[in-house]
VMD Tcl script that draws the C-alpha trace (Angstrom):
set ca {
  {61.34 28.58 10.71}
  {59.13 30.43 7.87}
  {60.10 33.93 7.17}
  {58.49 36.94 5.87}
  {60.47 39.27 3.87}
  {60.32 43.01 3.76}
  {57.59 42.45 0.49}
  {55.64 40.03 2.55}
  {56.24 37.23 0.60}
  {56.39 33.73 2.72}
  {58.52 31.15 2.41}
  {59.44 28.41 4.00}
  {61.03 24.69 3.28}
  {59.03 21.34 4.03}
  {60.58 18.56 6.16}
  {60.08 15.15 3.88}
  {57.42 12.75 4.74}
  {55.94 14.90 7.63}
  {52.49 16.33 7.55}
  {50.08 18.68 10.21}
  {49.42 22.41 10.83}
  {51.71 25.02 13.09}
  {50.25 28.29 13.94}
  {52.44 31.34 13.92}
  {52.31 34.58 16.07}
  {53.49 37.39 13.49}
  {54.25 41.48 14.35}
  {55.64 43.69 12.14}
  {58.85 46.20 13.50}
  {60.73 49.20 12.08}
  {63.67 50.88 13.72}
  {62.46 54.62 14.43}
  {62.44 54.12 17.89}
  {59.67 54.60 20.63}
  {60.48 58.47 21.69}
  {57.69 60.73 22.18}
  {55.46 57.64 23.03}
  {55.80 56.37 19.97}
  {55.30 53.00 18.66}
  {57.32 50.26 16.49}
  {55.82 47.30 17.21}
  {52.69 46.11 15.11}
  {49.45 44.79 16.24}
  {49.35 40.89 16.95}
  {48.32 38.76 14.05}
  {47.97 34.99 13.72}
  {48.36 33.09 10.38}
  {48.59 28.81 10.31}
  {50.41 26.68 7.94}
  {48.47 23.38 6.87}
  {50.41 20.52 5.24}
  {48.29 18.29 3.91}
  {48.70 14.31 4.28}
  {49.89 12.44 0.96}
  {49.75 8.58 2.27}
  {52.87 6.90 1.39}
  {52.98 3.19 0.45}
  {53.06 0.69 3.23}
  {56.29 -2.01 3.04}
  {57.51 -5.27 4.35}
  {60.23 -7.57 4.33}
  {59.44 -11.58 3.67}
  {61.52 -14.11 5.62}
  {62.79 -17.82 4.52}
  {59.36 -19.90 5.06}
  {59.96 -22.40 7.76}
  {60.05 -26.25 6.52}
  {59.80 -28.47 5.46}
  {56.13 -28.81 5.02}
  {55.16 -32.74 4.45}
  {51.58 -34.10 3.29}
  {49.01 -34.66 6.42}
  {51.03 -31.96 8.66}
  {49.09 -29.97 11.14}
  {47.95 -26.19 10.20}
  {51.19 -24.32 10.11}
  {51.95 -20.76 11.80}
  {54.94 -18.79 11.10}
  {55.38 -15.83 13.20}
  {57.41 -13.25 11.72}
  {57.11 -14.44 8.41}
  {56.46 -10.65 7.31}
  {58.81 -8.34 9.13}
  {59.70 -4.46 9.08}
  {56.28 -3.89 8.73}
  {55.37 -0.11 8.24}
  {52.44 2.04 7.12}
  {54.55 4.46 4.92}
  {56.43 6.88 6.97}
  {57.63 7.41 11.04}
  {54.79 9.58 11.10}
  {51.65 7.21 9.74}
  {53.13 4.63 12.13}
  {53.06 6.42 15.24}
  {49.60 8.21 14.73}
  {48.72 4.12 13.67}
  {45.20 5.35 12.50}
  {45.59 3.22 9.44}
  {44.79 0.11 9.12}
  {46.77 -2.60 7.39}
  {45.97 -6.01 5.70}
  {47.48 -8.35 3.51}
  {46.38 -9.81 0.32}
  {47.49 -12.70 -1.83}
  {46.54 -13.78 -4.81}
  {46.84 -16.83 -6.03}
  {48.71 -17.20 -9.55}
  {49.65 -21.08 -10.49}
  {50.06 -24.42 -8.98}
  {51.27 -27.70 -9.39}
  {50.87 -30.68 -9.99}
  {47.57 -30.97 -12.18}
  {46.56 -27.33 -11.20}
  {45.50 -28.29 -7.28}
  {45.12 -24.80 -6.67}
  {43.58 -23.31 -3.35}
  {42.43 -27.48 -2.94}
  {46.23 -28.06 -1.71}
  {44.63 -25.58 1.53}
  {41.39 -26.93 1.69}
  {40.10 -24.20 0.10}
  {40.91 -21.54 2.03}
  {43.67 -19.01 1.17}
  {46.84 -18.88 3.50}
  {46.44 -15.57 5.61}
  {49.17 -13.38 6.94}
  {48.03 -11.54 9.97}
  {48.57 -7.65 10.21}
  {51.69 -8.45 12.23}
  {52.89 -10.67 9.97}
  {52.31 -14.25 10.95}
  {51.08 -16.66 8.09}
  {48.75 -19.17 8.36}
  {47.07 -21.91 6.32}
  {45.92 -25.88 7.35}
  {47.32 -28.03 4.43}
  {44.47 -30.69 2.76}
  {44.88 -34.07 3.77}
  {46.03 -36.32 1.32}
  {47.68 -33.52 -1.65}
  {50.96 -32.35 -2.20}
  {52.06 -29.70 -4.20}
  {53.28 -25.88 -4.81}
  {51.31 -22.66 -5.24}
  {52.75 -19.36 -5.88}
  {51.51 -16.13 -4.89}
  {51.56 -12.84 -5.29}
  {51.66 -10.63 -1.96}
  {51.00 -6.78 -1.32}
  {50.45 -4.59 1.86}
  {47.58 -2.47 1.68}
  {46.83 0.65 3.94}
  {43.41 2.94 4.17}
  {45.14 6.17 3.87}
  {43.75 6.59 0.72}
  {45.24 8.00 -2.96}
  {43.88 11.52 -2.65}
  {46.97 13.76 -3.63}
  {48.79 11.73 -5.12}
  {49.21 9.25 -2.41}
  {49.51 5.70 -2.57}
  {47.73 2.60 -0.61}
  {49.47 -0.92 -1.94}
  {52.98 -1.62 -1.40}
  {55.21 -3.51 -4.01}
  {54.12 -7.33 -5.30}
  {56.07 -10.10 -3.66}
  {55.89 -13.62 -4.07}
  {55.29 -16.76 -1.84}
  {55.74 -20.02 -2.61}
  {54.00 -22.61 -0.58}
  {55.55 -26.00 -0.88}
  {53.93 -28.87 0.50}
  {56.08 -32.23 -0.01}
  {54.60 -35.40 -0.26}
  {54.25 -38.59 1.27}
  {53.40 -41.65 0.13}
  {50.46 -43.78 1.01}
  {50.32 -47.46 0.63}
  {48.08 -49.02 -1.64}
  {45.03 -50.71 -1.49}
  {42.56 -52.72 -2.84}
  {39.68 -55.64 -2.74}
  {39.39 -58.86 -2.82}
  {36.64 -61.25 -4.29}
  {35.98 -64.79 -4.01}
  {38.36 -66.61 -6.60}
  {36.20 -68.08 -9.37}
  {35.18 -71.84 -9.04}
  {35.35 -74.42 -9.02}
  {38.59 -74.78 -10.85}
  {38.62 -78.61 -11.30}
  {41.84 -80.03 -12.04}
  {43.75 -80.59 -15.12}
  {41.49 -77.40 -16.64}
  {44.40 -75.35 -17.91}
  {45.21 -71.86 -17.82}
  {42.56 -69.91 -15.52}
  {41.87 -66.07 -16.02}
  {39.38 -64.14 -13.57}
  {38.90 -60.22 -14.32}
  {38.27 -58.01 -11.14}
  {39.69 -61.00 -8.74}
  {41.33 -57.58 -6.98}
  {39.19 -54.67 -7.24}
  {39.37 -50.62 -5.95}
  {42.53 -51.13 -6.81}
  {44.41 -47.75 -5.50}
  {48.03 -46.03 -5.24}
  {46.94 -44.77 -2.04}
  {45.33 -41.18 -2.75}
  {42.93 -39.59 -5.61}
  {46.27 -37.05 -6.67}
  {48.46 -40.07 -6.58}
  {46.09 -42.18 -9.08}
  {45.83 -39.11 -10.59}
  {49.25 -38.09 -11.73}
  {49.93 -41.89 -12.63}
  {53.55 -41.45 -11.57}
  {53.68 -44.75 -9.36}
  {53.91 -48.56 -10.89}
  {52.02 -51.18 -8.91}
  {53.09 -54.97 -8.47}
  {51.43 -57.21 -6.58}
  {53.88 -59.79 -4.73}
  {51.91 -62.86 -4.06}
  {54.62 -65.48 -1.72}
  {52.49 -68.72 -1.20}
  {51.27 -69.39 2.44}
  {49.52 -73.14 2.12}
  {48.98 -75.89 -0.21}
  {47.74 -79.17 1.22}
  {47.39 -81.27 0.56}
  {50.84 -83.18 1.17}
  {51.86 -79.31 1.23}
  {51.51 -79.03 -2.69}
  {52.80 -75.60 -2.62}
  {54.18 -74.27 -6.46}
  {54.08 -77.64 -7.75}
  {50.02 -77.13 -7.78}
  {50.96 -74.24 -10.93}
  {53.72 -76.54 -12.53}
  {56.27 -74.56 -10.12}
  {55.17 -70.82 -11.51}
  {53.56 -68.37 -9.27}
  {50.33 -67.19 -9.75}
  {50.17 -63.88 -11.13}
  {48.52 -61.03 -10.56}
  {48.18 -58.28 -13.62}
  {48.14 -54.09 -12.34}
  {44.92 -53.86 -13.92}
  {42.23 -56.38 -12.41}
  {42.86 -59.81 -13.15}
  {44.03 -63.13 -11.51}
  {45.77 -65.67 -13.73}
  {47.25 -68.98 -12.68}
  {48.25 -71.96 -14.75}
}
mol new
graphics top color blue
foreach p $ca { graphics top sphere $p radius 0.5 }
foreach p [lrange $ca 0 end-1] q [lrange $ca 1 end] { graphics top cylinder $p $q radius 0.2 }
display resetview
């Protein structure tokens, strides 16, 4: 309880991380008694005690990221991916007049730099209550890192302070591979026999790993695998190329001998 000493100084001692006003009723006494109608009570006075409000720094905890994540998947939600979510202090939180949100900010990515592409574009977003969200791009794999802070509206008058500590989150989204592909023209003719070796450029064509990343990053060999299916007539087969294969080269052309 504030006191009052004899030389009218006030004092008192703050409770941490509490703010508000209390209003006092305050009479002054002595001890010569009330004989002979007399008096030693004071008159009534009234005197209030504002604390102001210094906002304190909203927090979280982060939780293990459920997984894995593959390439294609369906937009992801995590509930409860930010936990221990408060505005500061007992007190901010049960008044809950401020109003929370959560930025990230994207910082690097891999491979080739996909960036904010790996979510179509759109930043992941964790909810007030701490779900995250994001809808991986079709087709790219990858990891981005972010950083992550609470903010609050209570403001910075006073000293007080409106972002919580940086945390990162790492988004991992694994890949899976997606067959090849490619075109076919019309092989080159005629081809009359006893002509030799025979060369066409751009016999296959479009030729693909499967996605734009995975031509991209160049990581996968191709090899086309070419088992014979006919040769009539008198079912020729291998012995139509001297008993070699015709083979097919990674970049665009058809050879046979």
């Amino acid at each position: 309880v504030p006191e009052v000493g004899v030389d009218g100084a006030l004092a008192f001692t703050m409770a941490p991380k509490l703010f508000g006003n209390a209003t006092f009723e305050i009479v002054l006494t002595d001890n010569g008694g009330v004989a002979r109608g007399g008096s030693g009570v004071s008159a009534l006075a009234r005197f209030t005690i504002v604390v102001e409000q210094v906002n304190h720094e909203p927090q979280y905890e982060l939780q293990p990221m459920d997984g894995p994540i593959w390439e294609d998947a369906a937009p992801f939600v995590q509930d409860g991916f930010a936990t221990n979510i408060t505005r500061g202090t007992d007190q901010e939180d049960a008044l809950g007049l401020q109003q929370l949100t959560f930025v990230l900010t994207l910082t690097k990515s891999s491979p080739l730099d996909v960036g904010l592409a790996l979510f179509g574009g759109v930043l992941p977003v964790v909810h007030p209550n701490g779900t995250l969200a994001f809808a991986p791009e079709q087709f790219l794999f990858g990891n981005a890192t972010f950083e992550m802070v609470l903010l609050d509206d209570g403001g910075t008058e006073r000293g007080g302070k409106g972002v919580s500590d940086v945390q990162l989150v790492i988004v991992e989204i694994l890949s899976v591979n997606h067959e090849p592909k490619f075109d076919l023209v019309a092989v080159a003719g005629p081809i009359w026999e006893d002509s030799g070796a025979f060369m066409q450029h751009g016999f296959a064509a479009n030729i693909t790993r499967g996605t734009d990343q995975e031509d991209a990053l160049m990581e996968q060999q191709l090899t086309f695998v070419m088992p014979p299916i006919e040769g009539p007539p008198l079912d020729m087969g291998l012995d139509l190329f001297d008993g070699a294969l015709p083979e097919m080269f990674q970049g665009d052309a058809f050879m046979g001998q």
